[in-house]
N, C-alpha and C positions, 0 to 999 in steps of 0.2 A: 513483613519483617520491620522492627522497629530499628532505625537506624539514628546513631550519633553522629554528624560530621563534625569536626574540627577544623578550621582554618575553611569556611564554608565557602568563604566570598572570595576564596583565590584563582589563580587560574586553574589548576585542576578541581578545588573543590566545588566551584559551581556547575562547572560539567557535570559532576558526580552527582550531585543532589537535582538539579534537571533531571539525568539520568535515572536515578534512584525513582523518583516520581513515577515518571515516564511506566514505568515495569509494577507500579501501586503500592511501594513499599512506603513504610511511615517517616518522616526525615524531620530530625530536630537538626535545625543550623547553629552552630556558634563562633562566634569569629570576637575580637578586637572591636569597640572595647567594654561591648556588654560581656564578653564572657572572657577571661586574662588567664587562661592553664595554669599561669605561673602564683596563684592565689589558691594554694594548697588546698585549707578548707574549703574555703567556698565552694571551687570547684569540684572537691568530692561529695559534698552534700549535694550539689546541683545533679551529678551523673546519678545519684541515688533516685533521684524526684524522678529525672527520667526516666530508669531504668531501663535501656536499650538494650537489645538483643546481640547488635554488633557495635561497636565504635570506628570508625574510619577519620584514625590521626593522621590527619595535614598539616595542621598548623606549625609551621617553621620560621624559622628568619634564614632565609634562600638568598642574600645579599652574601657572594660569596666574600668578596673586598670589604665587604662593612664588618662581617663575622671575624674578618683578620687586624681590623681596626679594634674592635668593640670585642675581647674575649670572653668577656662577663658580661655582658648582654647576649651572645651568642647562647653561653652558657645556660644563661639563666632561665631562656627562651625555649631552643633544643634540648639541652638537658632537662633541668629541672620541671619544664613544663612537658615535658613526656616520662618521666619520671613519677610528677601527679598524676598524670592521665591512667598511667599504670596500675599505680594504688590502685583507686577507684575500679578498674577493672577488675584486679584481686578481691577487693571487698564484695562486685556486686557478680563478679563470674562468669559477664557475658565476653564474646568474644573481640579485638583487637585484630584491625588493620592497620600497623605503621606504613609511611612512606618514609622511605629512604633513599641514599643516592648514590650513584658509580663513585663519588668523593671520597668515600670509603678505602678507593685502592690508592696504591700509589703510580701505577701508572707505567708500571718496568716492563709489562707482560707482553709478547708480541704475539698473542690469543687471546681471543673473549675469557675474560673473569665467569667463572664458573660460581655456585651459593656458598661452596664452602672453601674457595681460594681464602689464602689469611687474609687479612686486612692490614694497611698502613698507610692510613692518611696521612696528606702531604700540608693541610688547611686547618684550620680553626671549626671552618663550615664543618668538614668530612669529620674533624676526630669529634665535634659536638653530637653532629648526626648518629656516629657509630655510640653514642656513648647512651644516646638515646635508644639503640636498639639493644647494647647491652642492657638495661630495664627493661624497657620489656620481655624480653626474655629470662627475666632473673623475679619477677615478682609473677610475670603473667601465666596461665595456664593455657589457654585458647587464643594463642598469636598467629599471625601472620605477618613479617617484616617482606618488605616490598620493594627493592631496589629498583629507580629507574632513571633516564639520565636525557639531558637536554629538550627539556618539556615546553610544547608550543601550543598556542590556541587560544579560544578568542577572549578569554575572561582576565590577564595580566601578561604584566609586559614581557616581552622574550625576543629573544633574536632575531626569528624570524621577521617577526613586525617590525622589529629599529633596523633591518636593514630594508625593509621594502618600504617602509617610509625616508628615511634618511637618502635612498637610490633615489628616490623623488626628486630630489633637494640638489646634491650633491654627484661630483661628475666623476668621483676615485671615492676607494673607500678601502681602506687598509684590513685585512683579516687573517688572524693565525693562520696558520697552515700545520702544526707539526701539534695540535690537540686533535685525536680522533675519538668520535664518539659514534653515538646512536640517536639520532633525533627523534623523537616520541609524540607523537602528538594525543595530550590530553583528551578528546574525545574516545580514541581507541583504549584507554587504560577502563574505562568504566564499566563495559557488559566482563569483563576479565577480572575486576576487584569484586563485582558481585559472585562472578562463579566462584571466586575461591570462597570468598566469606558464605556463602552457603554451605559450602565442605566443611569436613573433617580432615584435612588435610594440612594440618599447622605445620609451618617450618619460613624459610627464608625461601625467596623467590625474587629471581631477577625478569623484569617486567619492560620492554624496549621494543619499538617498533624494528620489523628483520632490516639486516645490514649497517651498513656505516659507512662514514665517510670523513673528512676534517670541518672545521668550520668556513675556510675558504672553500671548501667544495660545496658546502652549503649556502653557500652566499652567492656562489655562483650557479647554483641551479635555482634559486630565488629570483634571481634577474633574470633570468633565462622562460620561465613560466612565468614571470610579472613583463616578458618584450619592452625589459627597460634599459637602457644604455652606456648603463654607469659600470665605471671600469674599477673590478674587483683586484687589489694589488696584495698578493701573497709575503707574512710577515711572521718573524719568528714570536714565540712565546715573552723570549726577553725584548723585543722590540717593541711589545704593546706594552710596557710598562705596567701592568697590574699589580698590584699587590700582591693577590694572595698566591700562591704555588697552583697550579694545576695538573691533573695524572695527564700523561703526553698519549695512553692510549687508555681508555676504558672502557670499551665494549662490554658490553655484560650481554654471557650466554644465556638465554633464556630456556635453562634445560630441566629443569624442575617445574613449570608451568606445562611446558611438551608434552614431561613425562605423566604429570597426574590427571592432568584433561585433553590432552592430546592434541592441543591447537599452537601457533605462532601468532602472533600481529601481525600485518600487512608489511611490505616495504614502506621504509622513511618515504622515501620517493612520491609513493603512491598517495600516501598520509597528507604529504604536503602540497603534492598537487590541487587536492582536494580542497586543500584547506584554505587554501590562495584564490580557486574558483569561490569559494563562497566567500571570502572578506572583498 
């Protein structure tokens, strides 16, 4: 299989293209700032030259606070650079993996977000993201939109690492408590992006390692598996001063992936544990 990645050199996308390897498939990388999504032509001539069999869009601006700062950069990034990528898909007919993210909801639900719960982002991040899956859907024929949420591993920066570095350093460490998600770690999304993108099975798909927790739960089971001593102090959402809004629960049920190959991800737990033995 001839493959296109998108945002190649990020923390998921170099898992993937590793990944992709790995299994013999053919991998064109493009990233920042040989290859700019948001350079219309260009980049539809380029996906032409390629001619890849699937595309797998990454590339974002994942700065949730900078997307709330910058809305036209956000824009121009997420939207309109998935919005080109789409084109080019239409034109050349292969198929489309986006990645998207739980930002999407707003976060009232006190149950896992289901593929076809409404949408109503709270962020700049989430209404660019959704804005980008509304194109794809709207030009593309052969998609796969891919919700997944609080993404960890070794290739960019993430939570999990600024807190088990900063525990180094540092004897308290302040962290929400009342944001619950799904912690995901980038290596498990990879043999699961390729089995769909083999299918026939286009639609939206929510994508999350099993269970959930808050981020103070996460930080404290991070110290906990790094036998480090630094004391986790639980804080509300308006406490940490951010910017931009975040959904207070966004679990995404993983019930469309279940149901068409029959599998789940691992527990967060287990993902993480893993993940911490090897860094």
């Amino acid at each position: 299989m001839r493959c296109l990645v998108t945002g190649a050199r990020g923390l998921l996308g170099r898992e993937l293209v590793n990944y992709l390897r790995s299994v013999g498939a053919e991998v064109i990388e493009w990233d920042i700032p040989e290859h700019d999504i948001t350079e219309v032509e260009k980049t539809i001539n380029e996906m032409h030259s390629v001619a890849p069999e699937v595309i797998f869009h990454l590339a974002a601006w994942t700065d949730v606070d900078g997307c709330e700062a910058d809305p036209a950069r956000a824009t121009l990034v997420n939207f309109h650079g998935t919005w080109t990528i789409a084109l080019g898909v239409a034109e050349i007919g292969c198929k489309v993996v986006y990645m998207s993210t739980d930002y999407v909801f707003d976060g009232r639900m006190q149950q896992p977000y289901q593929e076809n719960t409404p949408t109503a982002p709270l962020s700049v991040y989430g209404r660019t993201k959704l804005m980008g899956e509304q194109a794809v859907r709207r030009l593309c024929k052969k998609w796969f939109i891919v919700r997944t949420s609080w993404l960890f591993g070794r290739y960019g920066k993430n939570f999990v690492d600024t807190i088990r570095q900063r525990s180094l350093k540092e004897k308290e460490l302040r962290v929400v408590n009342d944001q619950i998600g799904s912690p995901t770690y980038a290596h498990d999304l990879c043999a699961p992006l390729l089995t769909m993108a083999c299918s026939n099975y286009y639609g939206i798909y929510h994508l999350t390692n099993s269970g959930w927790c808050s981020w103070y739960e996460l930080a404290c089971e991070i110290i906990k598996l790094t036998g480090g001593d630094c004391k986790i102090i639980p804080i509300t959402s308006k406490e940490s001063g951010r910017l931009a809004p975040r959904p207070h629960f966004s679990v995404l049920e993983n019930r469309n992936f279940k149901r068409r190959f029959g599998r789940v991800l691992r527990p967060w737990s287990e993902a993480l544990r893993e993940y911490l033995n090897e860094v």
